[in-house]
Chimera marker file (.cmm) of the C-alpha trace (Angstrom):
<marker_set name="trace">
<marker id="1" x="12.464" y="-6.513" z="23.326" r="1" g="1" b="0" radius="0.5"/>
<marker id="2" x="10.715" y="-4.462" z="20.970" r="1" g="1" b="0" radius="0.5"/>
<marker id="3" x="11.916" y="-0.222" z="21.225" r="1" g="1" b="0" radius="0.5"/>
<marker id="4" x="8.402" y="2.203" z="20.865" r="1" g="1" b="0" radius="0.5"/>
<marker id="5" x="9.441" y="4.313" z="17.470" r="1" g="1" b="0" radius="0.5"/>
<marker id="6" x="7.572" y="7.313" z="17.132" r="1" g="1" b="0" radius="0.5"/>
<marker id="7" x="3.759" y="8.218" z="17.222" r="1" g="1" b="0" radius="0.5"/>
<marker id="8" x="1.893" y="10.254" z="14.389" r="1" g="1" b="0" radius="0.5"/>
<marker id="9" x="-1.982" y="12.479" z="15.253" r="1" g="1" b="0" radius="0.5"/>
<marker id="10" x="-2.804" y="11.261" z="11.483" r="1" g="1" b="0" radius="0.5"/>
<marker id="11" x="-1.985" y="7.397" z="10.320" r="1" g="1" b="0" radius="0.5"/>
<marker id="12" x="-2.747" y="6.830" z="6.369" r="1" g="1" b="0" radius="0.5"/>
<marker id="13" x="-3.512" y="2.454" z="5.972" r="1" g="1" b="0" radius="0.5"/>
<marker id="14" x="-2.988" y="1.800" z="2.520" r="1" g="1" b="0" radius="0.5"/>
<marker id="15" x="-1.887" y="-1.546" z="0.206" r="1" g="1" b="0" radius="0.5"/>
<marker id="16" x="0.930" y="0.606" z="-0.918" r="1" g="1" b="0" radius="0.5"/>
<marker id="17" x="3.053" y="2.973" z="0.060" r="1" g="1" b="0" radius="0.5"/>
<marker id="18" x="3.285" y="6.411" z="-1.346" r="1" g="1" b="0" radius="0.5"/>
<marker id="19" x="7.080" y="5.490" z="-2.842" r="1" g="1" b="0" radius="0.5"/>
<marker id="20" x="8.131" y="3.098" z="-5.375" r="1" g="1" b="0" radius="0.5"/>
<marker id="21" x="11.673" y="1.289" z="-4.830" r="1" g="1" b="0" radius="0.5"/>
<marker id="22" x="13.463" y="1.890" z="-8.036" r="1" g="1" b="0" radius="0.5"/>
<marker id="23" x="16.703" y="-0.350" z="-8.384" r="1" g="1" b="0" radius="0.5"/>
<marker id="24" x="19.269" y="0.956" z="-11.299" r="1" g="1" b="0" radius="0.5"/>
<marker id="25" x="21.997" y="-0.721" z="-13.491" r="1" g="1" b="0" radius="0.5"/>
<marker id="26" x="23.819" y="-0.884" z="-10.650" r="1" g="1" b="0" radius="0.5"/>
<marker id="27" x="21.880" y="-2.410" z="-8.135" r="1" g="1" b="0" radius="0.5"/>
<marker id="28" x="21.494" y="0.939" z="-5.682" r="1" g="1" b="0" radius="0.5"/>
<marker id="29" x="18.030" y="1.248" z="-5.194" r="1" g="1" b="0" radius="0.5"/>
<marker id="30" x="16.056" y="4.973" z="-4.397" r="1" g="1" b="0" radius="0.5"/>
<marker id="31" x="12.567" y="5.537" z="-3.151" r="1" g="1" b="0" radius="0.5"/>
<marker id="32" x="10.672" y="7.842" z="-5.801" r="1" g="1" b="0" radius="0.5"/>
<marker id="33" x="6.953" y="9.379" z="-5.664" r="1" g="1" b="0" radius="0.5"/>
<marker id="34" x="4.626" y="6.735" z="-6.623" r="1" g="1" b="0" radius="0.5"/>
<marker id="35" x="1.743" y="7.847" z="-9.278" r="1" g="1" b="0" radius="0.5"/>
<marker id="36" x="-1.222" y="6.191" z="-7.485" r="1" g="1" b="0" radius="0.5"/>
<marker id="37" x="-4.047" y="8.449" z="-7.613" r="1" g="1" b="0" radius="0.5"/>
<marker id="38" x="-4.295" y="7.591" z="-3.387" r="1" g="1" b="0" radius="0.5"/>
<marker id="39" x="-0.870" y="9.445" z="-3.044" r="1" g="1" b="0" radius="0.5"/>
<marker id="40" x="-1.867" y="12.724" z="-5.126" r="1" g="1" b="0" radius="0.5"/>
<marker id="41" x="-5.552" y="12.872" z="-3.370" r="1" g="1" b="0" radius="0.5"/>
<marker id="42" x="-3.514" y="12.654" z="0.065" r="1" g="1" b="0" radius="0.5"/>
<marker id="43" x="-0.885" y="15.343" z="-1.061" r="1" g="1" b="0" radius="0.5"/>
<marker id="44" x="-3.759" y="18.376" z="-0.123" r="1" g="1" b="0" radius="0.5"/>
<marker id="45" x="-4.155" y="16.244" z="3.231" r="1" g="1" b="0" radius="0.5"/>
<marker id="46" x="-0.823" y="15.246" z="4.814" r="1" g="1" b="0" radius="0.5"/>
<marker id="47" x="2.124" y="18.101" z="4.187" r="1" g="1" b="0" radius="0.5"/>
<marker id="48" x="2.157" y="19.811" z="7.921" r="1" g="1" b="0" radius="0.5"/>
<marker id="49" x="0.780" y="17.172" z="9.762" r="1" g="1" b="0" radius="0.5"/>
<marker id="50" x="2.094" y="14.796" z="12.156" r="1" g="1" b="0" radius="0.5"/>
<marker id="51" x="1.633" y="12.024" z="10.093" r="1" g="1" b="0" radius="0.5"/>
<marker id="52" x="2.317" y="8.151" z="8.790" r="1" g="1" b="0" radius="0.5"/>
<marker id="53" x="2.063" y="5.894" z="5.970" r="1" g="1" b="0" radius="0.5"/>
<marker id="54" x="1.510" y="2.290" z="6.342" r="1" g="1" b="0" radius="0.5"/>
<marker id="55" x="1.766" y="-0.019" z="3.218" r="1" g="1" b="0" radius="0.5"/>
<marker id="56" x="3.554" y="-2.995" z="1.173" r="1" g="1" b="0" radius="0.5"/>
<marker id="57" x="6.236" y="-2.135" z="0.140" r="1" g="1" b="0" radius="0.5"/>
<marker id="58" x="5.923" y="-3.771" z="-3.413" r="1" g="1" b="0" radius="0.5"/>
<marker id="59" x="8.179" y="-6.198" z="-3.330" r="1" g="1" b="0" radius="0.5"/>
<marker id="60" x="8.474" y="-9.916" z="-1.941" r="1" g="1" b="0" radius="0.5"/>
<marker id="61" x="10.141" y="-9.970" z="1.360" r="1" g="1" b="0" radius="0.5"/>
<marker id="62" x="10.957" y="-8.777" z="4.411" r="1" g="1" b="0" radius="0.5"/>
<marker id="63" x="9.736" y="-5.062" z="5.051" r="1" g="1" b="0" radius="0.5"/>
<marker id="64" x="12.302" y="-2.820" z="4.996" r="1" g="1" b="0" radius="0.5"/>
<marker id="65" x="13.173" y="-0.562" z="7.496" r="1" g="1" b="0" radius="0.5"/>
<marker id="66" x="10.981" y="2.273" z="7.961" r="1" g="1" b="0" radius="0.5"/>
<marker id="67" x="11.793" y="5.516" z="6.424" r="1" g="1" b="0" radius="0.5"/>
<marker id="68" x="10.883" y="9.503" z="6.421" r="1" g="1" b="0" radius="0.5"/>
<marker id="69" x="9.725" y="10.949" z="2.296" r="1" g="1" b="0" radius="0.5"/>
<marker id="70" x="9.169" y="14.401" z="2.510" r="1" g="1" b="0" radius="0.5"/>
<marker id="71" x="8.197" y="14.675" z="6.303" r="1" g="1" b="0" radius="0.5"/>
<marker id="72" x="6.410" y="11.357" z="6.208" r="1" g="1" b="0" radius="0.5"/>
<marker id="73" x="7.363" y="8.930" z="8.356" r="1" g="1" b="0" radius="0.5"/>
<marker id="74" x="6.544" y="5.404" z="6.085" r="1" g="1" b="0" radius="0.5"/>
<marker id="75" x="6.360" y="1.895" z="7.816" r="1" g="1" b="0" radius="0.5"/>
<marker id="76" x="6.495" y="-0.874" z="5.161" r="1" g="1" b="0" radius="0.5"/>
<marker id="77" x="4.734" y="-4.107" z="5.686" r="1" g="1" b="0" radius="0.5"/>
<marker id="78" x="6.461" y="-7.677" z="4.513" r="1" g="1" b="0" radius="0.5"/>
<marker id="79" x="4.449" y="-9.809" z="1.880" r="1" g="1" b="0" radius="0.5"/>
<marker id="80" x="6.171" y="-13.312" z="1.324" r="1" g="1" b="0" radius="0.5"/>
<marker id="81" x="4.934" y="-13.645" z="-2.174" r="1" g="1" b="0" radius="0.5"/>
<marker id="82" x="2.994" y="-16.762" z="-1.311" r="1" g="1" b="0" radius="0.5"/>
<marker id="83" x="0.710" y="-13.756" z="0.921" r="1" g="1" b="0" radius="0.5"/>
<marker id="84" x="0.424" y="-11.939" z="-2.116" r="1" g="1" b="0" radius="0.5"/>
<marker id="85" x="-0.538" y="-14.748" z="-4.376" r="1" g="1" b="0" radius="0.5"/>
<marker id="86" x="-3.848" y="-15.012" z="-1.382" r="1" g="1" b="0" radius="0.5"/>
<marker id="87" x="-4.380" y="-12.131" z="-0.427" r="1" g="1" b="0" radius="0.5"/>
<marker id="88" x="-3.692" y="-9.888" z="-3.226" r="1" g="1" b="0" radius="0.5"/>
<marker id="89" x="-4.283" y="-11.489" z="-5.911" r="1" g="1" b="0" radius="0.5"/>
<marker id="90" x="-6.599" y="-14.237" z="-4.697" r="1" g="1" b="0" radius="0.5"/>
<marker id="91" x="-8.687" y="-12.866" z="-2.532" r="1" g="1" b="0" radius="0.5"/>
<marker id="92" x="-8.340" y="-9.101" z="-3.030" r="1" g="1" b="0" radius="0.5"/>
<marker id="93" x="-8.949" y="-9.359" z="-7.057" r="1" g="1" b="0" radius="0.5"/>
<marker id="94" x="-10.878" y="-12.828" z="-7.212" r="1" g="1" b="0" radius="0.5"/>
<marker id="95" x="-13.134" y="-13.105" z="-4.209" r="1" g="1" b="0" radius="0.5"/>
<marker id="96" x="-13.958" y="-9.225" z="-3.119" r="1" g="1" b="0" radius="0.5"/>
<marker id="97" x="-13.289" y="-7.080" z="-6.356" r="1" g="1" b="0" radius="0.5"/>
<marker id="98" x="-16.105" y="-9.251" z="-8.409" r="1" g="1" b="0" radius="0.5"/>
<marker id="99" x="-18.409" y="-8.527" z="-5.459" r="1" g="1" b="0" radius="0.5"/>
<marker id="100" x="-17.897" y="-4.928" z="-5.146" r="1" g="1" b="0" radius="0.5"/>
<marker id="101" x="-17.104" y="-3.942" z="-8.678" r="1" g="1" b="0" radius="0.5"/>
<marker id="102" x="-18.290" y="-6.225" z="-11.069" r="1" g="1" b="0" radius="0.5"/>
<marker id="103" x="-20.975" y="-8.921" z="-11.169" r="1" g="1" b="0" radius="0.5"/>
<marker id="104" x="-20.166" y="-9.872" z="-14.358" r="1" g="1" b="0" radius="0.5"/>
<marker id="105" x="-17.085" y="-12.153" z="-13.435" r="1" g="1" b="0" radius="0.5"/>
<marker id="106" x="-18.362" y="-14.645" z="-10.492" r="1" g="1" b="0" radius="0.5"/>
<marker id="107" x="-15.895" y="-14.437" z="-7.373" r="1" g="1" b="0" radius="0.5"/>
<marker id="108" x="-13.687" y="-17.373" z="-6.328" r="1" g="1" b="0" radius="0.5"/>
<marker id="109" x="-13.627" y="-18.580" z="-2.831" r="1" g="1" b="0" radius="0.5"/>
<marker id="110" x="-10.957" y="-20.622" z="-1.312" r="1" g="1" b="0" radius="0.5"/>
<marker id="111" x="-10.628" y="-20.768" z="2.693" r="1" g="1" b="0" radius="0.5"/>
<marker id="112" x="-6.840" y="-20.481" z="2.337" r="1" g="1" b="0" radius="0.5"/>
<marker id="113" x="-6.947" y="-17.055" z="0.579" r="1" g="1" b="0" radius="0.5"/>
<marker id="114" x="-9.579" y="-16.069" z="3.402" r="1" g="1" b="0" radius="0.5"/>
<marker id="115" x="-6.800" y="-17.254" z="6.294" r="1" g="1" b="0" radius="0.5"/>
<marker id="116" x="-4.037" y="-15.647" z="4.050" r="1" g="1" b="0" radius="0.5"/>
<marker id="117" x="-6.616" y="-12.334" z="4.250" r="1" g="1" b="0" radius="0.5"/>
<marker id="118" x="-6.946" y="-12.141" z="7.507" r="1" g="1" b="0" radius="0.5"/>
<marker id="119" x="-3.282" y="-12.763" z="8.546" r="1" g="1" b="0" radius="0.5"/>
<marker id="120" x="-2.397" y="-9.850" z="6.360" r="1" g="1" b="0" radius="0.5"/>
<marker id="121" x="-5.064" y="-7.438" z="7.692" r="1" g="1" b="0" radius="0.5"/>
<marker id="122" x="-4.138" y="-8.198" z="10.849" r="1" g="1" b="0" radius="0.5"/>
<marker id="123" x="-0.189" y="-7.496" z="10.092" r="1" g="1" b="0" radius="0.5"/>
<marker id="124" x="-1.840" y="-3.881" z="8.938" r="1" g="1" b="0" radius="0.5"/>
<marker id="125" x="-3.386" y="-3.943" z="12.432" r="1" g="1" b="0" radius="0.5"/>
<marker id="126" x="-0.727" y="-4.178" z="14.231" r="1" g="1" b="0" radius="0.5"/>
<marker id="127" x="1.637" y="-1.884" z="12.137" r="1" g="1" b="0" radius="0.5"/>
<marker id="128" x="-1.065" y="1.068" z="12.462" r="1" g="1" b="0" radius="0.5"/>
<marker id="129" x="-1.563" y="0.713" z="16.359" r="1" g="1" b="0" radius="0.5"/>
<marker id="130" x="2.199" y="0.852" z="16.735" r="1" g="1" b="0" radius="0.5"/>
<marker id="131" x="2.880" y="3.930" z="14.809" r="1" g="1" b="0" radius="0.5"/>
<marker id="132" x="-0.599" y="5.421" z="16.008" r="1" g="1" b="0" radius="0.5"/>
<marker id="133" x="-0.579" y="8.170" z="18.787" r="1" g="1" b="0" radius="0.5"/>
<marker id="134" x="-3.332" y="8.002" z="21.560" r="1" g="1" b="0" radius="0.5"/>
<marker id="135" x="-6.735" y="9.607" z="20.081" r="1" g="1" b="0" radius="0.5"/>
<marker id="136" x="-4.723" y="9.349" z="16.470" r="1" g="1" b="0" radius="0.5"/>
<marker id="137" x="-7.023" y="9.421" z="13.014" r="1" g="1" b="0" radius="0.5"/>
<marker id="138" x="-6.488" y="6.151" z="11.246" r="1" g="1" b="0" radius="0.5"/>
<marker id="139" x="-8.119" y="6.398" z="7.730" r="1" g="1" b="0" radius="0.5"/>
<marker id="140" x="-8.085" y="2.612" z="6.221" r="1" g="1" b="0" radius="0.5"/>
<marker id="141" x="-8.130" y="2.967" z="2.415" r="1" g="1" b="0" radius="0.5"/>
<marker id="142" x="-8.413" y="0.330" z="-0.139" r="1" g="1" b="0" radius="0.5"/>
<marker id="143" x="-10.611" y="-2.599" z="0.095" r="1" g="1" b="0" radius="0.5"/>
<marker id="144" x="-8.031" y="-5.358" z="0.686" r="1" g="1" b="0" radius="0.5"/>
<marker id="145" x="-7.830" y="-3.832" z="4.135" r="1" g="1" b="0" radius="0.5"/>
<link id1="1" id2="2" r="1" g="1" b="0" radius="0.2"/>
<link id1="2" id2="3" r="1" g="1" b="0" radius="0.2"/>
<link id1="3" id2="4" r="1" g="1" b="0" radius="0.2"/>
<link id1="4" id2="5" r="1" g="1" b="0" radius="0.2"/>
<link id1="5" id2="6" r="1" g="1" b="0" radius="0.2"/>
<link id1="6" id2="7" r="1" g="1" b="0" radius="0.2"/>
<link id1="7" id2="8" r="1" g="1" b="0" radius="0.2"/>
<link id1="8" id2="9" r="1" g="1" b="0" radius="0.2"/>
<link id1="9" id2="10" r="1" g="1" b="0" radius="0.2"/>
<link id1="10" id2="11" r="1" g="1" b="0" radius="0.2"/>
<link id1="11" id2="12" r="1" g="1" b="0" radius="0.2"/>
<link id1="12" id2="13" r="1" g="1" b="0" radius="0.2"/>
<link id1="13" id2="14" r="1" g="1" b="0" radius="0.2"/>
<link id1="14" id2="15" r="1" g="1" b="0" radius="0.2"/>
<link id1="15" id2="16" r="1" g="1" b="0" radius="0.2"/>
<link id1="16" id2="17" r="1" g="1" b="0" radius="0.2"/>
<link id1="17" id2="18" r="1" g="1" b="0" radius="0.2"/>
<link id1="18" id2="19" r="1" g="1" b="0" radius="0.2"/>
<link id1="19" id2="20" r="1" g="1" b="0" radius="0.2"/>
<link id1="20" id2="21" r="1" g="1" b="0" radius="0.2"/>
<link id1="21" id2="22" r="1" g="1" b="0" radius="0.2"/>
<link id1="22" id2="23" r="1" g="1" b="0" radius="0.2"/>
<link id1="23" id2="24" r="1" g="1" b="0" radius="0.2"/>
<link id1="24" id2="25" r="1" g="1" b="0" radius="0.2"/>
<link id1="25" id2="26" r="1" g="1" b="0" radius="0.2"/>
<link id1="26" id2="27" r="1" g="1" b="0" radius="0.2"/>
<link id1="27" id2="28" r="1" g="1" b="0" radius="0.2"/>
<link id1="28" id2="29" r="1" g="1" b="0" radius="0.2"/>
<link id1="29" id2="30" r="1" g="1" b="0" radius="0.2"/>
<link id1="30" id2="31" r="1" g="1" b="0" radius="0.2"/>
<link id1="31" id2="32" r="1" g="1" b="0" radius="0.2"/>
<link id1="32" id2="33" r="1" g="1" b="0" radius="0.2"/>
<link id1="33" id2="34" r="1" g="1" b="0" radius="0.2"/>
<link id1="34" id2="35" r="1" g="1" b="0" radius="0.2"/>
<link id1="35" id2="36" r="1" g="1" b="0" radius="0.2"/>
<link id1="36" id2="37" r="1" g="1" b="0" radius="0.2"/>
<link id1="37" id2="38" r="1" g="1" b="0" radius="0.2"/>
<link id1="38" id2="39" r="1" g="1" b="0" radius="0.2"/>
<link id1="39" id2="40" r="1" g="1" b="0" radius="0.2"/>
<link id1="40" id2="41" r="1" g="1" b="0" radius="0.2"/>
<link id1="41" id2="42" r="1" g="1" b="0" radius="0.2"/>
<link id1="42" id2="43" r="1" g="1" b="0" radius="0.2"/>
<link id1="43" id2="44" r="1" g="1" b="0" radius="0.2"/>
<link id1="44" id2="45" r="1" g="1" b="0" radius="0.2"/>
<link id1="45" id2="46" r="1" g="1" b="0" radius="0.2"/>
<link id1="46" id2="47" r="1" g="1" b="0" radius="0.2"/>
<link id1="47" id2="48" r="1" g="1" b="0" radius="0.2"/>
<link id1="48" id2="49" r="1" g="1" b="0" radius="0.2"/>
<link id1="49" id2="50" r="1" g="1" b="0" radius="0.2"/>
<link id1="50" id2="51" r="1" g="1" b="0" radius="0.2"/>
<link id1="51" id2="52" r="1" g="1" b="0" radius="0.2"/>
<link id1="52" id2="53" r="1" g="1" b="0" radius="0.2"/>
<link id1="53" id2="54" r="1" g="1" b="0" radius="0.2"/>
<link id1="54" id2="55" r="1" g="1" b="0" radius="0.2"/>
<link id1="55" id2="56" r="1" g="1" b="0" radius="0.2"/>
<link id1="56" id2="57" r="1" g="1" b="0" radius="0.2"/>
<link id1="57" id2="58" r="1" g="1" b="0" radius="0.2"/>
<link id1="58" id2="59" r="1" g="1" b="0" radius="0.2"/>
<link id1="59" id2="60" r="1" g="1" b="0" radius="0.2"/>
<link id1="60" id2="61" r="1" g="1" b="0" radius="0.2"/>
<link id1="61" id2="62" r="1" g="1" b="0" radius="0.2"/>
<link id1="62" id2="63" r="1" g="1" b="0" radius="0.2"/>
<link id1="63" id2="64" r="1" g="1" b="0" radius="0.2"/>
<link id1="64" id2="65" r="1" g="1" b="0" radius="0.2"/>
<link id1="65" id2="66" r="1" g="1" b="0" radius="0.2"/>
<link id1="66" id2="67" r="1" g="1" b="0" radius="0.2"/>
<link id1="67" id2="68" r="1" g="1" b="0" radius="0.2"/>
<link id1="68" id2="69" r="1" g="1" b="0" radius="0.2"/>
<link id1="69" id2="70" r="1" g="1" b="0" radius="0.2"/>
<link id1="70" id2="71" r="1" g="1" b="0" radius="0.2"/>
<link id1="71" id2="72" r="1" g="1" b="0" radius="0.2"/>
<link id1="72" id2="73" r="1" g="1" b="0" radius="0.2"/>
<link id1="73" id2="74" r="1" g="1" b="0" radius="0.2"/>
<link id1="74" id2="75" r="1" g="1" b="0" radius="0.2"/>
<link id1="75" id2="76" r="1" g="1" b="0" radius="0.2"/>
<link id1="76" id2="77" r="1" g="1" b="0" radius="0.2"/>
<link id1="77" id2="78" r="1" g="1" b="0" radius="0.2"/>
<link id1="78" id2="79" r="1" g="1" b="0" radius="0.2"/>
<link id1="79" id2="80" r="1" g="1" b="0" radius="0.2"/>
<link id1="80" id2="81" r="1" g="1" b="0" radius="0.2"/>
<link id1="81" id2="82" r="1" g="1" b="0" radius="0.2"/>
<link id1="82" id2="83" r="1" g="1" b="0" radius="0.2"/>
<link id1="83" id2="84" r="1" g="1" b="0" radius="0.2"/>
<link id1="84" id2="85" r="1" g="1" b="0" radius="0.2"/>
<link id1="85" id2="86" r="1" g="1" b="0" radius="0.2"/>
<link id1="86" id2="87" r="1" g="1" b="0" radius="0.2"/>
<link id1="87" id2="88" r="1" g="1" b="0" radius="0.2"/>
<link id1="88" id2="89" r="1" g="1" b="0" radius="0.2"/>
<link id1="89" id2="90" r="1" g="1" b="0" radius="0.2"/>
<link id1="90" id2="91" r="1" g="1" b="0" radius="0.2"/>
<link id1="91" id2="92" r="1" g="1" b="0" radius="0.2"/>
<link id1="92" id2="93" r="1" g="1" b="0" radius="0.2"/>
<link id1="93" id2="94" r="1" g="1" b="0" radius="0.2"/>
<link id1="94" id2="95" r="1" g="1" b="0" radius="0.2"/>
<link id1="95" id2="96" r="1" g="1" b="0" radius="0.2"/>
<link id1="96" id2="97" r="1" g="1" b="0" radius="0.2"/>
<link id1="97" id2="98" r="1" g="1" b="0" radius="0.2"/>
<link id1="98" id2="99" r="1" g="1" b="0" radius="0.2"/>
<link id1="99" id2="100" r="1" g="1" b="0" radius="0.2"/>
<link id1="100" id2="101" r="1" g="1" b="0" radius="0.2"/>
<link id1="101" id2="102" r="1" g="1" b="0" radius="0.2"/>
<link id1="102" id2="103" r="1" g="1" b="0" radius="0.2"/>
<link id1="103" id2="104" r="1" g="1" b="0" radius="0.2"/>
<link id1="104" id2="105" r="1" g="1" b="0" radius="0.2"/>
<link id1="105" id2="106" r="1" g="1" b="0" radius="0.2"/>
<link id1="106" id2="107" r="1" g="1" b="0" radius="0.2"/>
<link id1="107" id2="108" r="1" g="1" b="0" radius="0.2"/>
<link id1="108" id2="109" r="1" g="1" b="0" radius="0.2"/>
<link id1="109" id2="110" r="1" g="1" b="0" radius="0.2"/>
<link id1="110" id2="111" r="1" g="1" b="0" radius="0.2"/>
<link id1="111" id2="112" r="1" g="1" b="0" radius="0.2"/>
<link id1="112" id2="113" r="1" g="1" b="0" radius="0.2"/>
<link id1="113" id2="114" r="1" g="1" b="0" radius="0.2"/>
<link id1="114" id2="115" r="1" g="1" b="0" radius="0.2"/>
<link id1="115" id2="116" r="1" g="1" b="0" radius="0.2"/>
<link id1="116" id2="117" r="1" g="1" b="0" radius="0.2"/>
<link id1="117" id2="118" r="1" g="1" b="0" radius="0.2"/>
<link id1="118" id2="119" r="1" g="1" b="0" radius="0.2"/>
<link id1="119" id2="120" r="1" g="1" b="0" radius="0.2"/>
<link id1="120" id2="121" r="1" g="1" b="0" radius="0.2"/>
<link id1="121" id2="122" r="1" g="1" b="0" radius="0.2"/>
<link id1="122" id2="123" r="1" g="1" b="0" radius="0.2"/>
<link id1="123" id2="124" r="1" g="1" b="0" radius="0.2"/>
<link id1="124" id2="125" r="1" g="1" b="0" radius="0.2"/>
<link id1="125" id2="126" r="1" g="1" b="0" radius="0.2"/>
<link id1="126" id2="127" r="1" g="1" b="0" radius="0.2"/>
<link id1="127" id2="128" r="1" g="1" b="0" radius="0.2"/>
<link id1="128" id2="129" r="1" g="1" b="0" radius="0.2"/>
<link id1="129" id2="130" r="1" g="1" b="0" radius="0.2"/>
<link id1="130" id2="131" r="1" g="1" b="0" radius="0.2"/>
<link id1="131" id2="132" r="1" g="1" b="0" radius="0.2"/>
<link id1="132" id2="133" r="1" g="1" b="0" radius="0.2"/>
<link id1="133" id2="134" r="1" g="1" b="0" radius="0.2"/>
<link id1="134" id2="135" r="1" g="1" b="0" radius="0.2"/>
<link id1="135" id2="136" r="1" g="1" b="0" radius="0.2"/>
<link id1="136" id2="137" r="1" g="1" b="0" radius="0.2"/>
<link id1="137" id2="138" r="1" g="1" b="0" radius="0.2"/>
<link id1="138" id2="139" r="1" g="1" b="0" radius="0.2"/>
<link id1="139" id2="140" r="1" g="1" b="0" radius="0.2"/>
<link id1="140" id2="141" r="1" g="1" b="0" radius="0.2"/>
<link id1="141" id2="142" r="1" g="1" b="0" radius="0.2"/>
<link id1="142" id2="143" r="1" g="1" b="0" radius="0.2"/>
<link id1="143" id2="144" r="1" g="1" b="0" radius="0.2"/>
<link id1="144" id2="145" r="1" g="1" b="0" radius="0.2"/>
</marker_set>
């Protein structure tokens, strides 16, 4: 049985999430502010709103547990690194980036990194409607999604 967590007006859908886990000498690990040009562009948007963060958590693995930064609630997404291999860095940087960005370098198509694509996407699907409130503003942001 899955328990409803809470509901947010404003959901942000990104590949990250605003925080970077840092792990010290001894193996405690903290959340800190990531640098990502997304996260200060949002800062103007999000403080005094009722609002989410869906992302990857950066690392291989299970997503952790979600979390509240700051008065955001975050809700990581799992990548087993095989996903990332596909959809990250296959698909996301090989297939679409050439075709968006470049032109110079010729994309790469491979039907597993498109299957591997839409599995992921649709993981972000899913983690957005359930932190999503009726009527709520979802903005999508970044191409892999």
């Amino acid at each position: 049985m899955t328990v409803a967590g809470p509901t947010f007006e404003l959901v942000v859908a990104a590949n990250g999430l605003p925080v970077e886990r840092v792990v010290d000498a001894s193996g405690e690990g903290t959340w800190q502010r990531s640098s990502s040009g997304l996260v200060s562009a949002m800062e103007s948007v999000i403080p005094g709103r009722n609002a989410a963060w869906v992302g990857w958590a950066g690392n291989p693995g299970p997503a952790p547990e979600p979390l509240w930064e700051d008065g955001l609630y975050l809700h990581p997404v799992g990548l087993t690194a095989a996903e990332i291999l596909e959809y990250y860095e296959g698909f996301s940087y090989e297939t679409l980036w050439p075709i968006y960005h470049d032109v110079i370098v010729p994309a790469s198509f491979h039907r597993n990194w498109w299957n591997t694509y839409r599995t992921v996407n649709h993981r972000f699907a899913q983690a957005i409607a359930q932190v999503a409130a009726p009527g709520a503003t979802a903005w999508v942001h970044d191409y892999q999604l």
